[in-house]
C-alpha positions in Angstrom: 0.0 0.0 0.0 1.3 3.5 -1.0 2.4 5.6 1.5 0.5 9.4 1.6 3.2 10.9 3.8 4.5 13.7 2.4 8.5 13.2 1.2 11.1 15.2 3.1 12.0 18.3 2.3 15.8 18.8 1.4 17.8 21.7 3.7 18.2 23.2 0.1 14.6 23.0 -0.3 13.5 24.1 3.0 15.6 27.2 2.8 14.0 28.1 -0.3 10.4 28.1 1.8 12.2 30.1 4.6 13.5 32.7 2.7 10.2 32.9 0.8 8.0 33.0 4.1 10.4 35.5 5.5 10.2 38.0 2.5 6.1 37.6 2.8 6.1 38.3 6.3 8.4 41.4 5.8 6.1 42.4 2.4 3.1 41.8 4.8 4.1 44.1 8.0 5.2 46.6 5.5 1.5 46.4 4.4 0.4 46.9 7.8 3.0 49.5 8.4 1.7 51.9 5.4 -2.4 51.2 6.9 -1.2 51.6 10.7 2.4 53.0 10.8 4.2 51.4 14.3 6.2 54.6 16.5 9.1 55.5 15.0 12.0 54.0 17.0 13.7 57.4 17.2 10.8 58.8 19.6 11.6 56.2 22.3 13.5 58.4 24.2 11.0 61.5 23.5 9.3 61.6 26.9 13.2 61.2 28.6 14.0 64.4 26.4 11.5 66.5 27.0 11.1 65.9 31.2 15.6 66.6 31.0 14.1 69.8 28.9 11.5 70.6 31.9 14.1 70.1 34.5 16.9 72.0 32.9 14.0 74.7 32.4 13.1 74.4 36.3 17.4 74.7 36.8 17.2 77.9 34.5 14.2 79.3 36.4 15.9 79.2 39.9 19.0 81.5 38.6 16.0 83.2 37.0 14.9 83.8 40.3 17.9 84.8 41.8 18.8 87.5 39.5 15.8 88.6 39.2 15.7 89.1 43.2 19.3 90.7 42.7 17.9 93.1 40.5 14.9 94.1 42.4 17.3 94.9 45.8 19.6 96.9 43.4 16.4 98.6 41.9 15.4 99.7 45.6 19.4 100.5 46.5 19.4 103.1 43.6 16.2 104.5 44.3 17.3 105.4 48.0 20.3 106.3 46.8 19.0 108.9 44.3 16.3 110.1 46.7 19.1 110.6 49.1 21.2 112.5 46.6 17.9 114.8 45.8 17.3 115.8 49.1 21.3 116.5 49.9 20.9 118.4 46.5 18.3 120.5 48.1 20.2 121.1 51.1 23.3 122.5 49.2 20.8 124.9 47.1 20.1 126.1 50.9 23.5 126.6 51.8 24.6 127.8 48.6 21.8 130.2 48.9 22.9 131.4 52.5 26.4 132.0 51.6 25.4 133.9 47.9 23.6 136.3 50.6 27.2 136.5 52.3 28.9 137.6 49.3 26.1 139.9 48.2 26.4 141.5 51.3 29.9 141.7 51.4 29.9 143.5 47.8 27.3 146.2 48.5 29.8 146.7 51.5 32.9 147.5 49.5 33.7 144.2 47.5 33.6 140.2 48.4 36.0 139.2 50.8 38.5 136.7 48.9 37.3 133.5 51.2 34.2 134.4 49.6 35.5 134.4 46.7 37.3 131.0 46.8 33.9 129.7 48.0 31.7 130.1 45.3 34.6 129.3 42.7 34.4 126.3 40.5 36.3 124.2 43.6 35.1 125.0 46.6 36.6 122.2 48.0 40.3 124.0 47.6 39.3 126.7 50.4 40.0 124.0 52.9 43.3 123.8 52.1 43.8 127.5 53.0 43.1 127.5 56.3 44.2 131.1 56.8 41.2 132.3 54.8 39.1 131.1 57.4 39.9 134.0 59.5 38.3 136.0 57.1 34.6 134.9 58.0 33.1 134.9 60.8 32.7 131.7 63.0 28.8 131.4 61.7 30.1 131.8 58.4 32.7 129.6 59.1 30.3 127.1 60.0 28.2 127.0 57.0 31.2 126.8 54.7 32.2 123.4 56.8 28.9 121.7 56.2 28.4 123.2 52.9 31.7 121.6 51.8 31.2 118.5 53.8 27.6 117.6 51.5 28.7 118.7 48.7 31.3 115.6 49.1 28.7 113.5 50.6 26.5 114.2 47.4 29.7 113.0 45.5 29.8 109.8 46.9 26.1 109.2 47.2 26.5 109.8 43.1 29.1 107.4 42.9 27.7 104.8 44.9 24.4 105.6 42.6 26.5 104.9 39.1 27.8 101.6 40.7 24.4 100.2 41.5 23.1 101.2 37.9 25.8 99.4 36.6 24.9 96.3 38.9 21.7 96.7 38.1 21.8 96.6 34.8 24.1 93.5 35.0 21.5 92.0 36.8 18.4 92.5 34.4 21.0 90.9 31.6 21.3 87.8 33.1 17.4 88.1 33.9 16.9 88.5 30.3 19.5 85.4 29.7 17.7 83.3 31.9 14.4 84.0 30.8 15.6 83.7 27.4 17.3 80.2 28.0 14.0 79.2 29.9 12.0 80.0 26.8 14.1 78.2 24.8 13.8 74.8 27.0 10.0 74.8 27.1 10.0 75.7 23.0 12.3 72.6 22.2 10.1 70.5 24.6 7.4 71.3 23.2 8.2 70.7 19.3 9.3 67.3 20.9 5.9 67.1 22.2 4.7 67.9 18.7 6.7 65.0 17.3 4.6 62.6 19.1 1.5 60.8 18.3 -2.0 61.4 19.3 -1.9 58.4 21.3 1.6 59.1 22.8 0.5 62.5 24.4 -2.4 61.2 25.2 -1.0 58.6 27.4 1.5 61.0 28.6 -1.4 63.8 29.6 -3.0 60.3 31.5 0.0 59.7 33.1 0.1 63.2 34.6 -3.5 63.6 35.4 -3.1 60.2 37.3 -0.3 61.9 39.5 -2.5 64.4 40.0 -5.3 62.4 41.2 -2.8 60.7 43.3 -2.2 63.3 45.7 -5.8 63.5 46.2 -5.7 60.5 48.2 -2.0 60.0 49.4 -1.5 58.8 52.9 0.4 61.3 55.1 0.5 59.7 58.4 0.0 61.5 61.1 3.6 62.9 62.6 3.6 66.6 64.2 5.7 69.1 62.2 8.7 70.2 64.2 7.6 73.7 64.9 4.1 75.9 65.0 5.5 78.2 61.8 6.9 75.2 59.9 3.1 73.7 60.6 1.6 76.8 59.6 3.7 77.2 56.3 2.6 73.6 55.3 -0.8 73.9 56.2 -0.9 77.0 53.7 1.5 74.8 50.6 -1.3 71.9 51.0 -4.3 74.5 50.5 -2.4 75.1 46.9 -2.4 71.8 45.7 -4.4 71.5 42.5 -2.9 75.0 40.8 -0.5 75.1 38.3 3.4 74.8 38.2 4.3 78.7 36.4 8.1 79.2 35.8 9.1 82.8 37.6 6.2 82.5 39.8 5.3 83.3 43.5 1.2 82.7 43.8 -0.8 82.8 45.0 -3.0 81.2 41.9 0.6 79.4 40.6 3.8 78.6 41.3 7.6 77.5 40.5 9.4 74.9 43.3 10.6 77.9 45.7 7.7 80.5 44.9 6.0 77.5 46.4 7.9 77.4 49.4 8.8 81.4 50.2 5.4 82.2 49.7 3.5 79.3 52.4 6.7 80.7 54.8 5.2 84.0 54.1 1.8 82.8 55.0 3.7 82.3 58.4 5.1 85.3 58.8 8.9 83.5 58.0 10.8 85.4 55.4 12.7 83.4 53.1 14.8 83.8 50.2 13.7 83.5 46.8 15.8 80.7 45.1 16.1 76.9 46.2 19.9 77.1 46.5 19.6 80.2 49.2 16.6 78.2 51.0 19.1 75.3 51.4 21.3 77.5 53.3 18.9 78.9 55.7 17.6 77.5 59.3 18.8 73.9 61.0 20.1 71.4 58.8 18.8 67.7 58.2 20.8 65.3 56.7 18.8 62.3 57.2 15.4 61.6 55.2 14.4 59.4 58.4 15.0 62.8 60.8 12.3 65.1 58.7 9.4 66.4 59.8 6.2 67.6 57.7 6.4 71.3 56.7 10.7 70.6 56.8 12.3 71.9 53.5 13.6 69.5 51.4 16.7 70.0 49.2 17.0 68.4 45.8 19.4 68.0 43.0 23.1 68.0 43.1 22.6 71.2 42.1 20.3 72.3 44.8 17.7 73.3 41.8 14.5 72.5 43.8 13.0 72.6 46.7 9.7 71.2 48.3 8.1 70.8 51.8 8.4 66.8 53.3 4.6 65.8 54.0 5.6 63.2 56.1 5.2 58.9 55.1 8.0 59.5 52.4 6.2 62.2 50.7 7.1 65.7 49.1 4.3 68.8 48.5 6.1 70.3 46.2 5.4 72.0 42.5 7.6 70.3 40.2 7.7 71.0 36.6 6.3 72.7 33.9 2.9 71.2 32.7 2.2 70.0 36.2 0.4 70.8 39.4 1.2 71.5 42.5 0.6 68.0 44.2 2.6 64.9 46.7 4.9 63.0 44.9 7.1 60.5 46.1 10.7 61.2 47.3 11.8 57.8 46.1 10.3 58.1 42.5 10.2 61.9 41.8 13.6 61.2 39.9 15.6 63.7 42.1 18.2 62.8 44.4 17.5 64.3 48.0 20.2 66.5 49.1 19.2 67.2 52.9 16.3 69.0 54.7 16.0 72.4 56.4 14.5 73.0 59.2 12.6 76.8 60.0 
């Protein structure tokens, strides 16, 4: 009886049907790659680029900050400072005024006297050096020509000391512009980044932010005491912010960056702090130890010291920590920042 078993293929043979299946396969996926294209392998590191764009953004913002708050002192140091020249101005007129009598005075009597003279030349300042003169006016006069030549060199160096803050100031509001500029620049590349995704990408990644949103809506904070009533009242004010939105520059109280965040719930406790993260870190008690913190203690982040946020206690930060997102808890273990140390107010 005839066998119906099909004969063995050769390995020549069988080859021949491999490469043949294999060319169909790649015709047919190309097939399904025109109708329903697969993500380009180049975006896989998309979302990596554009959160290093955000936190070199939230890097740029803090010296942002900090020049900005450089500026703003300088601002106020000129504007006393010229105020202060205006009113020794007016002063001088006076005096000026009182010893213009004295030489009017002395003319109607016969002719100026020559101290007189030497004060209302071009360099008034050279009478001192002729001390002899002096016994030319009387001691009232005498007087008057002290502390007339004592503001008038007080005026000088309430100018100069005017010029030098200009010049700081306007050093200042150049690297203000830099920074903002440099800021600018982050959140454009991120966002044509953004733009290079698909719908479905950014609409996973908007998911994935709204869920850590939703997250700190029901985060477990334990139930430790802060360390202090004005650290307790700071944090108290940070957690009735959750919910609004991270805002580079800004200090609330409808948005915020990392350290607006934290200056302004101080504020709220009548604590002044400075503006940036990096002069935060260096204010109040040290903690080194994540175990040692207590809810409404600053914590440090970065290598760089670039943020800051409040420990909520159970692990937790309050903090606001990017562009795009809220302010909200996060998790020190997964926020992707390496904890530096805590301050305590």
């Amino acid at each position: 009886m005839a066998s119906h078993r099909r004969p063995k293929q050769s390995n020549a043979a069988y080859a021949t049907v491999l490469t043949a299946a294999t060319a169909a396969a790649v015709a047919i996926s190309t097939q399904s790659a025109s109708a329903d294209p697969l993500p380009d392998p180049s975006k896989k590191g998309v979302q990596a680029q554009v959160d290093r764009l955000y936190e070199e953004a939230t890097q740029a913002t803090e010296k942002y900050n900090g020049a900005k708050e450089s500026a703003d002192k300088l601002k106020k140091q000129v504007k006393d400072l010229q105020e202060t020249a205006a009113r020794k101005q007016g002063d001088l007129n006076a005096l000026r005024s009182q010893l213009g009598s004295v030489a009017a005075a002395q003319y109607r009597s016969g002719g100026i006297d020559p101290s007189v003279q030497l004060l209302l030349s071009t360099d008034p300042d050279a009478y001192l050096e002729q001390a002899a003169g002096l016994d030319r006016l009387s001691a009232r006069q005498s007087q008057t020509l002290q502390t007339f030549l004592s503001q008038q060199r007080a005026l000088t160096q309430q100018r100069t000391q005017a010029a030098g803050k200009l010049k700081d100031l306007q050093e200042s509001r150049t690297e203000v512009a830099a920074q903002k500029k440099k800021i600018q620049s982050k959140l454009a590349k991120a966002q044509q980044l953004l733009n290079t995704m698909t719908a479905k990408e950014r609409s996973q990644r908007a998911a994935e932010e709204e869920r850590a949103n939703r997250s700190s809506e029901r985060v477990d904070l334990g139930n430790e005491a802060s360390a202090s009533g004005r650290a307790a009242a700071a944090f108290s004010a940070a957690k009735s912010r959750v919910g609004l939105p991270y805002v580079w520059g800004a200090t609330g109280p409808s948005s915020f960056d990392c350290s607006g965040l934290t200056s302004w719930a101080f504020q709220q406790a009548g604590v002044s702090l400075p503006r940036t993260s990096q002069a935060q870190a260096n204010v109040g008690t040290r903690i080194n130890s994540l175990s040692a913190l207590r809810p409404g203690d600053l914590i440090i982040m970065r290598t760089d010291l670039s943020h800051v946020g409040f420990y909520a206690g159970n692990g937790q930060i309050l903090h606001a920590p990017k562009p795009g997102a809220q302010v909200r808890y996060e998790s020190i273990a997964r926020s992707g920042m390496p904890f530096m140390w805590g301050v305590r107010m």
